[in-house]
C-alpha positions as CSV (number, residue, x, y, z in Angstrom):
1,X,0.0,0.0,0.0
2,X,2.9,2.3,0.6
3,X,4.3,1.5,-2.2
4,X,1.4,2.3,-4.6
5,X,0.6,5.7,-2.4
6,X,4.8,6.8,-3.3
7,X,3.9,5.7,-7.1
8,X,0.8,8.1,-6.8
9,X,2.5,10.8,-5.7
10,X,5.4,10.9,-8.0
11,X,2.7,10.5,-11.2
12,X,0.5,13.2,-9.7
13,X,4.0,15.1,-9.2
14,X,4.5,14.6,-12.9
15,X,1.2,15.3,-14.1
16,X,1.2,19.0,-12.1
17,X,5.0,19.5,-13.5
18,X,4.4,18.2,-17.1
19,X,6.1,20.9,-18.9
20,X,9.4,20.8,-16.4
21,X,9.4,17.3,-17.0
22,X,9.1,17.9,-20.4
23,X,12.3,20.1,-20.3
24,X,13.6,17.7,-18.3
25,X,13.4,14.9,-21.0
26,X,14.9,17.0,-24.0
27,X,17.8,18.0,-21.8
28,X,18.7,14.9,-21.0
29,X,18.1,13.6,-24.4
30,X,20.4,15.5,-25.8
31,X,23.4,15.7,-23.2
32,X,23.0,11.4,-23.3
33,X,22.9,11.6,-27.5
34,X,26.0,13.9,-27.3
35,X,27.7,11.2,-24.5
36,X,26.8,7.9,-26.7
37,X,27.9,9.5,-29.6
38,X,31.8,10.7,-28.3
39,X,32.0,6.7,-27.0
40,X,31.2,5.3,-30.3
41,X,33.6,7.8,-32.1
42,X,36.4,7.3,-29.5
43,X,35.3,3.5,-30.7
44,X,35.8,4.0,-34.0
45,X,39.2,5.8,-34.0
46,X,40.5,3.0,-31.8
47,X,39.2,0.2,-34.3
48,X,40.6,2.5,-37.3
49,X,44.0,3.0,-34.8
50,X,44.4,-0.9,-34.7
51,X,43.5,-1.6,-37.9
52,X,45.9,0.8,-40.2
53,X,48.6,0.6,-37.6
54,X,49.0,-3.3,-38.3
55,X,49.2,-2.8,-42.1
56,X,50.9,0.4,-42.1
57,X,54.4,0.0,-43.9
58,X,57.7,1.6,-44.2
59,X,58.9,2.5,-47.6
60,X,62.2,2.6,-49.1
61,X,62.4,4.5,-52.0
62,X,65.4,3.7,-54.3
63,X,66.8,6.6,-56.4
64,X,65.8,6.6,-59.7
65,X,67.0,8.6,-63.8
66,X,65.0,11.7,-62.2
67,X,66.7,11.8,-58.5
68,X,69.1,14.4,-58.8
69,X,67.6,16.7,-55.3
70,X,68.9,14.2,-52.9
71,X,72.8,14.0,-52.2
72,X,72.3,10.2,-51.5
73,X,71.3,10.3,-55.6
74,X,73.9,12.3,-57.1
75,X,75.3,9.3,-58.8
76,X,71.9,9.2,-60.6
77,X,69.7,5.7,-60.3
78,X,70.2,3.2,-57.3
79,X,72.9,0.0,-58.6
80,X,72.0,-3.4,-58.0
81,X,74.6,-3.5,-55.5
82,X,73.2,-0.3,-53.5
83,X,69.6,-2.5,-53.8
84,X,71.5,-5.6,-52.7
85,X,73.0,-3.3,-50.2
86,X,70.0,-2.4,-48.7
87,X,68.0,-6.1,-48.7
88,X,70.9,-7.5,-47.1
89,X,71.0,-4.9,-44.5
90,X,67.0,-5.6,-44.2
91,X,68.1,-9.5,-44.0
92,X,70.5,-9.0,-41.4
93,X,70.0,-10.2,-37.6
94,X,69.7,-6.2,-36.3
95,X,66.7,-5.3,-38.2
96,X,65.1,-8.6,-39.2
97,X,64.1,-9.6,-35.8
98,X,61.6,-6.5,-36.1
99,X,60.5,-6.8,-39.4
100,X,57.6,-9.3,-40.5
101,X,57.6,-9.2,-44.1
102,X,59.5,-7.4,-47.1
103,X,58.5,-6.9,-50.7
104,X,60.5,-5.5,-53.1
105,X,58.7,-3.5,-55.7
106,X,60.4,-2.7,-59.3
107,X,59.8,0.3,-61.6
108,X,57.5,-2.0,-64.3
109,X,55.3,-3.3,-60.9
110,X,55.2,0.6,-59.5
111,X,54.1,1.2,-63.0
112,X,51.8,-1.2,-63.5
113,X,49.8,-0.3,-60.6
114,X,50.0,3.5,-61.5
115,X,48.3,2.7,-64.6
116,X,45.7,0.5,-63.0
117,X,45.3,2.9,-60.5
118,X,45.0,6.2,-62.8
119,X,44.4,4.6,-66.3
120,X,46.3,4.7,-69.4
121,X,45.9,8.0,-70.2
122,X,46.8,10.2,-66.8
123,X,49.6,8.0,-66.3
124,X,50.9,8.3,-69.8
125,X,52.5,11.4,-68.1
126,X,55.1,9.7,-66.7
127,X,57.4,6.8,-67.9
128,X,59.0,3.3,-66.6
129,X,62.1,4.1,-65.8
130,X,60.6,7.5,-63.9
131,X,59.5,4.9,-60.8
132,X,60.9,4.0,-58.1
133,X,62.2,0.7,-56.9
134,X,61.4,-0.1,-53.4
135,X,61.3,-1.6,-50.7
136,X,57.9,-2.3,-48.8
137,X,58.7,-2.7,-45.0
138,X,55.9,-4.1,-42.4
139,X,57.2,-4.3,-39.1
140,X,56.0,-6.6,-36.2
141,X,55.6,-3.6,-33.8
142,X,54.5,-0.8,-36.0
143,X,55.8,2.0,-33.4
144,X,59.8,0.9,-34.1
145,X,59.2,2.0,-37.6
146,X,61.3,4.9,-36.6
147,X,64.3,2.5,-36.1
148,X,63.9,1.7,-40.1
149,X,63.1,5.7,-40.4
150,X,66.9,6.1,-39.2
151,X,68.5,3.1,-40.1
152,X,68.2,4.0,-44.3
153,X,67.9,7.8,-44.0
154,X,71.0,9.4,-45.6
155,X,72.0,6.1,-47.0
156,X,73.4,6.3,-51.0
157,X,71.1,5.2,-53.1
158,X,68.5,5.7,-51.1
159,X,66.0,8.8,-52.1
160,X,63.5,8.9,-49.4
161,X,62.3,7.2,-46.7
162,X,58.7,7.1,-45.9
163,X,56.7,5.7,-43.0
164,X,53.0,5.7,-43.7
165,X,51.8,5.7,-39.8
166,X,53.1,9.7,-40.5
167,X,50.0,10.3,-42.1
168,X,47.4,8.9,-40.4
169,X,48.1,10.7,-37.1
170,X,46.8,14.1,-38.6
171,X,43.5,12.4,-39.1
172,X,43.6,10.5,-35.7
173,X,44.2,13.6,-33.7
174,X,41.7,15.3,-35.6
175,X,39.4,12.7,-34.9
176,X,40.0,12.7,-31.4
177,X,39.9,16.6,-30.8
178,X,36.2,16.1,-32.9
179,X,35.6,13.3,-29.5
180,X,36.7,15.9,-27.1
181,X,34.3,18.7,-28.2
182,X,31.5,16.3,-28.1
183,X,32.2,15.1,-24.6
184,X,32.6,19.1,-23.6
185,X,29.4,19.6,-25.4
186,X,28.1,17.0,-23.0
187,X,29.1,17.2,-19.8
188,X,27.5,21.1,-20.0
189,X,24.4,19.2,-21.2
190,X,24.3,17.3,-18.5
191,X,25.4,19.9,-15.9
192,X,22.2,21.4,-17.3
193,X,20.1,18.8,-17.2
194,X,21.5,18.2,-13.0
195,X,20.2,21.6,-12.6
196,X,17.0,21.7,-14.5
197,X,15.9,18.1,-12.5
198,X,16.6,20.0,-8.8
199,X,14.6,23.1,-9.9
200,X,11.6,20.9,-11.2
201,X,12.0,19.0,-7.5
202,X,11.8,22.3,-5.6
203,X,8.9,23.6,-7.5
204,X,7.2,20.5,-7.1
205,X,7.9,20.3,-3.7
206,X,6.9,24.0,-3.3
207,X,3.9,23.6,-5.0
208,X,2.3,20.7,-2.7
209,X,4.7,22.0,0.8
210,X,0.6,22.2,2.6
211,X,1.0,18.4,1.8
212,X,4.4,17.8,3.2
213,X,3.2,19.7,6.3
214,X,0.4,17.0,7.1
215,X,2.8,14.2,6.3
216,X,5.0,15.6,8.2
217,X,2.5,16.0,11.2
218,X,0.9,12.2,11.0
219,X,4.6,11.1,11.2
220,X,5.5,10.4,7.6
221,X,9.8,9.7,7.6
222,X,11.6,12.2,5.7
223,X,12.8,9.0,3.2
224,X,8.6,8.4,2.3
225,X,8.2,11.9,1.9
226,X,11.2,12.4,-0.2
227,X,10.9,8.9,-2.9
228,X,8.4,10.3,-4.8
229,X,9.9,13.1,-5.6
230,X,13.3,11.3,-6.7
231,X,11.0,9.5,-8.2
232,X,9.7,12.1,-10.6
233,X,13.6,13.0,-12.2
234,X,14.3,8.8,-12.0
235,X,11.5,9.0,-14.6
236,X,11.5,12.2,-16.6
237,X,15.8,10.9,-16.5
238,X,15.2,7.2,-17.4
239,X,12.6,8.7,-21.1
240,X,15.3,11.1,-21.9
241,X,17.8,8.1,-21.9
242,X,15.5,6.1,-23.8
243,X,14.6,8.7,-26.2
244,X,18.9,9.2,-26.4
245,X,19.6,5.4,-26.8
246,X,17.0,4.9,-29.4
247,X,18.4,8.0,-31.5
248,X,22.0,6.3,-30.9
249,X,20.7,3.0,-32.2
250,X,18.7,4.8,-35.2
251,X,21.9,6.7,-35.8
252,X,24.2,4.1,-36.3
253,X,21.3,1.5,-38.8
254,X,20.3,4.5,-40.7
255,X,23.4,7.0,-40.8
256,X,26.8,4.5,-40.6
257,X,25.1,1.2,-41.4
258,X,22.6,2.2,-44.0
259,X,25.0,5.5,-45.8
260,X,28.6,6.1,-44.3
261,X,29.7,2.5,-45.0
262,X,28.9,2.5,-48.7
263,X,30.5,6.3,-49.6
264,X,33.5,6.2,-47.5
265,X,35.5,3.7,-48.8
266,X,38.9,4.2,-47.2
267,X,37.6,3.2,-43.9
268,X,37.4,-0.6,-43.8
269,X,36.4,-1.0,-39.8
270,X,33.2,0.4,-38.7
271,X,31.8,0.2,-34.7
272,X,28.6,-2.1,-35.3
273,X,25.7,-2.2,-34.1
274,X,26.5,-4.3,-31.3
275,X,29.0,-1.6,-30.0
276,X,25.6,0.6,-29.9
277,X,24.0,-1.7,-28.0
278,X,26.2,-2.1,-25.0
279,X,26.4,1.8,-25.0
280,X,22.9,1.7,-24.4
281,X,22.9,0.6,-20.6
282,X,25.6,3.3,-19.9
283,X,23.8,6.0,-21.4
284,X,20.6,5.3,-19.2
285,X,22.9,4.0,-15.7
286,X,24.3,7.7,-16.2
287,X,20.9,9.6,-16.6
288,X,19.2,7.5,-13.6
289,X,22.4,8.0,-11.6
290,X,22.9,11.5,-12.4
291,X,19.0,12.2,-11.9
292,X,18.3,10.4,-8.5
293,X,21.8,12.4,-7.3
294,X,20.3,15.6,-7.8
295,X,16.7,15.0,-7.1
296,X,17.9,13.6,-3.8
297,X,20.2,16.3,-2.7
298,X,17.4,19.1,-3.8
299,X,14.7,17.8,-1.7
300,X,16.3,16.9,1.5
301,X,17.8,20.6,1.3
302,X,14.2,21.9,0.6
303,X,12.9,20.2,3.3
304,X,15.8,21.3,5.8
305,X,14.8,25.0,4.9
């Protein structure tokens, strides 16, 4: 019985408050939306993070007939002995024990994929024997990549020396700067949404304090009188954290299942929808958390003034 008369008064709470809860609701969608979404970006960079850092390569670029910036090419194009040079030193026991494969790549193959790459006619531009030989590096720990960075920089014959891990951290860290404003965006949301539930508490409680009196006179606890109440911003908390886990969910079949996977092509690894899904129960743990906090704390200092 006392537990249908609490239900009763936190409904008729709502019903008297239905355009604070309201607010309530949207506020709360919105700061949870903004939380789900920086967890399944941070997601995503870490799956893209893992997944190009175990096929990034080093390259080494052999000189070739058009080399003549470098001083490691003023001789002109790479020998065979300055390419033997270089695979044996690749072969030897210093660098081999980091390195987990090595293809060698010759002017007609860097050719051949240029024009299947560009077609016939843009890469009619340039010539065979304007490629590169080279040296296609993947390492078993992709950070030492700097010790192959270092090992063949300044070496003759050697033009340039390129580690493909250098270009992908401009887009990580812009990624990640993209994760930080979206969490700043939310934790303001949610300070909002803190303050907005312990405002609708006090007016509530305002609003029926002739009640309170007479519970407080036959003896009501200060925990019965206070439930309902909590109560009320559990609720309005618990349907904006639906609402935000539903638009989550709809985000990620409709926006990254259903459109970014087929037009982005260079990004192989998506979050899935079963990332979504155990976001889901954070997003509302933190709204009926965050909710029953503040609804708490406002009416026990309401009922202490």
């Amino acid at each position: 019985m006392r537990v249908g008369l609490i239900l009763m008064e936190a409904l008729g709470g709502l019903r008297r408050n239905i355009s604070m809860v309201i607010s309530v609701v949207l506020v709360t969608f919105v700061s949870l939306t903004f939380v789900g979404a920086a967890i399944l970006m941070q997601g995503q960079i870490s799956t893209m993070r893992d997944y190009w850092t175990e096929r990034a390569q080093v390259a080494v670029y052999m000189c070739s007939s058009v080399s003549d910036t470098q001083e490691t090419c003023i001789d002109g194009e790479a020998t065979q002995d300055q390419i033997e040079q270089v695979r044996a030193e690749l072969e030897g026991p210093a660098l081999n024990a980091l390195i987990s494969e090595v293809r060698f790549e010759t002017k007609a193959e860097a050719y051949a994929k240029l024009v299947d790459q560009l077609g016939d006619e843009q890469a009619s531009v340039l010539t065979e024997d304007q490629m590169f030989d080279s040296f296609w590096i993947t390492l078993k720990d992709p950070s030492q990549s700097q010790v192959i960075v270092e090992a063949f920089s300044g070496v003759n014959g050697v033009e340039e020396v390129l580690d493909q891990l250098q270009y992908l951290d401009p887009l990580f860290s812009a990624l990640t700067v993209a994760t930080y404003i979206a969490v700043g965006i939310a934790v303001l949301m949610l300070i909002a949404a803190v303050l907005l539930i312990a405002t609708t508490i006090r007016l509530s409680a305002y609003a029926r304090r002739k009640e309170i009196g007479i519970m407080r006179l036959v003896g009501a606890s200060n925990r019965f009188i206070q439930t309902p109440f909590v109560l009320e911003g559990v609720f309005a908390a618990f349907l904006g954290s639906a609402l935000a886990s539903a638009a989550m969910i709809a985000g990620m079949h409709f926006g990254v299942e259903g459109y970014l996977k087929g037009r982005v092509p260079f990004i192989t690894t998506w979050v899935s929808m079963q990332d979504a899904l155990v976001v889901v129960p954070i997003l509302i743990v933190i709204g009926v958390v965050l909710a029953a906090l503040s609804a708490g704390f406002a009416i026990r200092r309401w009922l202490r003034t």
